[in-house]
C-alpha positions in Angstrom: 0.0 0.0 0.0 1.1 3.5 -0.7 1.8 4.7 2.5 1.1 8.7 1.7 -3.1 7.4 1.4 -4.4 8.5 4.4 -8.1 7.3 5.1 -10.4 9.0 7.4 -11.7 7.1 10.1 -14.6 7.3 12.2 -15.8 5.1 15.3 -19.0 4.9 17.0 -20.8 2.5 19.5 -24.2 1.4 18.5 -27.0 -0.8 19.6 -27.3 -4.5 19.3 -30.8 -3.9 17.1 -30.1 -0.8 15.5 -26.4 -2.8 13.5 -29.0 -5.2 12.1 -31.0 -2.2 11.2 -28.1 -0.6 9.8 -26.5 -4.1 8.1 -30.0 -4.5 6.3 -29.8 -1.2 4.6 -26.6 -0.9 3.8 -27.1 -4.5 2.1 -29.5 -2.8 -0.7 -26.6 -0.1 -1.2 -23.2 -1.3 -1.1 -20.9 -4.4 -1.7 -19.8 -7.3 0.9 -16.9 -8.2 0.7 -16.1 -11.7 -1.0 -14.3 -13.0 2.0 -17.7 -13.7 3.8 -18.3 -16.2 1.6 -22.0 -15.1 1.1 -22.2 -15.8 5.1 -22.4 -11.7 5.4 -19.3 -12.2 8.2 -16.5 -13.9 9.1 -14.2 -14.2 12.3 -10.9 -12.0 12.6 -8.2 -12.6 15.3 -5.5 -10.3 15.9 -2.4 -10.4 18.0 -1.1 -7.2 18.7 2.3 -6.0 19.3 4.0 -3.6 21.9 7.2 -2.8 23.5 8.3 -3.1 26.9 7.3 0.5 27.8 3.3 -0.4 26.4 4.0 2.8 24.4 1.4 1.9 21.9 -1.0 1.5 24.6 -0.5 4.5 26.7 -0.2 6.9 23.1 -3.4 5.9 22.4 -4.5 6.9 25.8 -2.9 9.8 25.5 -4.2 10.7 22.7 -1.0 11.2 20.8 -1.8 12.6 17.8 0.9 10.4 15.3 0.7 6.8 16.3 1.4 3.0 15.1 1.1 -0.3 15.8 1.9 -4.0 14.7 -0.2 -6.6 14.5 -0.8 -10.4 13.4 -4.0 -11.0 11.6 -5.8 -13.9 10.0 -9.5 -14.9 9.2 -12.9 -17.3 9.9 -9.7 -19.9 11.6 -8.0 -20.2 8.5 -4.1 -19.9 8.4 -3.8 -20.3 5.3 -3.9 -16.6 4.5 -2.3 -14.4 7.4 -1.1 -11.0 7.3 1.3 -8.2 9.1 0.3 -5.4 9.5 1.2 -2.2 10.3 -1.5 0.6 11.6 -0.7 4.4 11.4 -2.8 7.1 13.0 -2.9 11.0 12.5 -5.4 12.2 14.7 -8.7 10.8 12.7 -6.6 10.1 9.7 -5.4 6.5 9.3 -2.9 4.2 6.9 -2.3 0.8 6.9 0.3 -1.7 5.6 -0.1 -5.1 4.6 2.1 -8.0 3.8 1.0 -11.5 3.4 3.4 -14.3 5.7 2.5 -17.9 6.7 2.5 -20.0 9.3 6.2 -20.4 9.9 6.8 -16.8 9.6 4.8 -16.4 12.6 5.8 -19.8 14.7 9.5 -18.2 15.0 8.3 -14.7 15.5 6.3 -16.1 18.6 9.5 -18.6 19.5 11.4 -15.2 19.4 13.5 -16.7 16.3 13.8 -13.3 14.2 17.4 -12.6 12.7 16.2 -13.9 9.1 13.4 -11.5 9.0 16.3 -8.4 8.3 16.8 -10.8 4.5 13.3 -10.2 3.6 12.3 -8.6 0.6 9.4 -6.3 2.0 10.0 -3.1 3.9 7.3 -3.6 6.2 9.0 -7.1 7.8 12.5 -5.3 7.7 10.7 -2.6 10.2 9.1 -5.0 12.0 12.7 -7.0 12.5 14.3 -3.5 13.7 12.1 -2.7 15.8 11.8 -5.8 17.9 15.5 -5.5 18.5 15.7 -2.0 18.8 12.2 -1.4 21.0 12.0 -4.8 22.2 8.6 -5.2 20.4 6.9 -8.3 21.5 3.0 -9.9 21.4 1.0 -8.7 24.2 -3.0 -9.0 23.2 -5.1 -11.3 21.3 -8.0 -9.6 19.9 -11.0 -11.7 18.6 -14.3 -10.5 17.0 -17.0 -10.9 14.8 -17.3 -8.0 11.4 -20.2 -7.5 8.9 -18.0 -5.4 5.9 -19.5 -3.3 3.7 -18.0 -1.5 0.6 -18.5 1.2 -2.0 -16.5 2.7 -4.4 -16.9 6.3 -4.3 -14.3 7.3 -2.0 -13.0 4.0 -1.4 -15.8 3.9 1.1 -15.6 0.9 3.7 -18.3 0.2 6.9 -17.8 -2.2 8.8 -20.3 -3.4 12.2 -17.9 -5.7 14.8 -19.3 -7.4 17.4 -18.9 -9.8 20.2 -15.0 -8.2 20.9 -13.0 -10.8 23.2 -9.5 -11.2 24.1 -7.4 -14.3 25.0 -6.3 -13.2 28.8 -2.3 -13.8 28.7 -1.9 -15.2 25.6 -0.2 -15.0 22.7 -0.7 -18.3 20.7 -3.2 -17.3 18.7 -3.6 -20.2 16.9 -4.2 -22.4 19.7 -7.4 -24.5 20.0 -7.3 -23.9 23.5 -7.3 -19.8 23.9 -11.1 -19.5 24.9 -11.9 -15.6 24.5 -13.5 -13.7 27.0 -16.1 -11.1 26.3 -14.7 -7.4 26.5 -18.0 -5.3 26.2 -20.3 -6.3 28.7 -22.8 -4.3 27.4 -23.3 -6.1 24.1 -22.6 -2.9 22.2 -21.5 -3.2 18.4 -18.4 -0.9 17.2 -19.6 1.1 13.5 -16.6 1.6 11.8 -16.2 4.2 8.5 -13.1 4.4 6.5 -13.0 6.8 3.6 -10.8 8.8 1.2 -12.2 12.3 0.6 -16.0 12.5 1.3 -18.7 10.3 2.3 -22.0 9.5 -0.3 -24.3 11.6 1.0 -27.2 8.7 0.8 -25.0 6.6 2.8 -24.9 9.5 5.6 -28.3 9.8 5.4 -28.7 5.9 6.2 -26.7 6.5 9.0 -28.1 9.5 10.4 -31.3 7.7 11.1 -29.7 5.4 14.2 -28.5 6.7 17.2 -24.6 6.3 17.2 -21.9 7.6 19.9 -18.7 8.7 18.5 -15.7 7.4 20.5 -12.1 6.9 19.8 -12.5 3.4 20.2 -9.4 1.4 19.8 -10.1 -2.6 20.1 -6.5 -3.1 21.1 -6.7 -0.8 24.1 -10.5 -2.3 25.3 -8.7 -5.5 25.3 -5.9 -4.8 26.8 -7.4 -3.1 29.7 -8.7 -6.4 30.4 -5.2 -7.7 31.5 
């Protein structure tokens, strides 16, 4: 990804009712995405990374303004298609990098086996290599939840509705069969995300406007983490 595209993002916290309200009109006006398998959602877990000062933690609740993070993602159980990434944040601006690794890629990074990752071909697993061993990066949070993705072109427009967030309390093996999630929001509260480019379709807003919505600088990583 280029990394000068910088996305808006917006976060809110919605009702339970009013994201199936929201999911059933937005199906009559955008795209899901392909990777749902014509299930409407699939499963993502996450392990994020931080160093031994939780910086990435405590900038975001700072509320540094210039921000990133690391993290391990794959899909619906399948390891078969994992991905780094990195997440960049400029106030309500956003970036994020992408490169596709498999399975042993992440066994050694877990084992702490990492010195070959400085002969890789992609930039992003060069800074990822640098700055373990100069920050001392290392996994600290699973992050599990359920998304419902929506899509539209103008704008690159991308609204997503995650639910039932959990986290894997003190571990890191996030392909184990035997991390059993906890629940993070107690109140059963589902997280609207928008990403765009330049402007929002105005119909889209107007879908939107009709369901009462909180706006928040909600950060999945952090919910979870507090959990620790």
């Amino acid at each position: 990804m280029n990394v000068s595209v910088m996305r808006h993002e917006l976060k809110y916290y919605i009702a339970r009712p009013d994201a199936f309200w929201i999911a059933h009109q937005l199906s009559h006006l955008l795209s899901p995405d392909p990777h749902t398998k014509g299930q409407g959602v699939y499963h993502i877990r996450s392990l994020y990374f931080d160093d031994t000062f939780s910086s990435a933690f405590k900038e975001k609740l700072d509320g540094v303004m210039e921000r990133d993070k690391f993290r391990i993602r794959f899909y619906n159980g399948d390891d078969s298609y994992i991905a780094l990434e990195k997440k960049s944040k400029w106030g309500d601006l956003t970036n994020k990098q992408s490169v596709r690794v498999d399975r042993n890629f992440c066994d050694r990074v877990l084992a702490g086996e990492v010195d070959r990752l400085l002969d890789s071909d992609s930039p992003l697993i060069r800074e990822f290599f640098l700055r373990i061993r100069t920050k001392a990066l290392s996994p600290t949070v699973i992050v599990d939840y359920i998304r419902a993705p929506f899509f539209h072109p103008v704008s690159d427009l991308r609204i997503t509705l995650d639910s039932d967030l959990q986290t894997g309390l003190w571990r890191q093996d996030m392909f184990s069969s035997t991390v059993t999630p906890v629940p993070v929001l107690q109140d059963d509260r589902v997280i609207l995300e928008i990403k765009f480019n330049h402007i929002m379709p105005e119909h889209i807003d107007q879908v939107l406007r009709n369901v009462p919505r909180e706006r928040m600088a909600i950060s999945k990583f952090v919910l979870c983490s507090e959990m620790l």
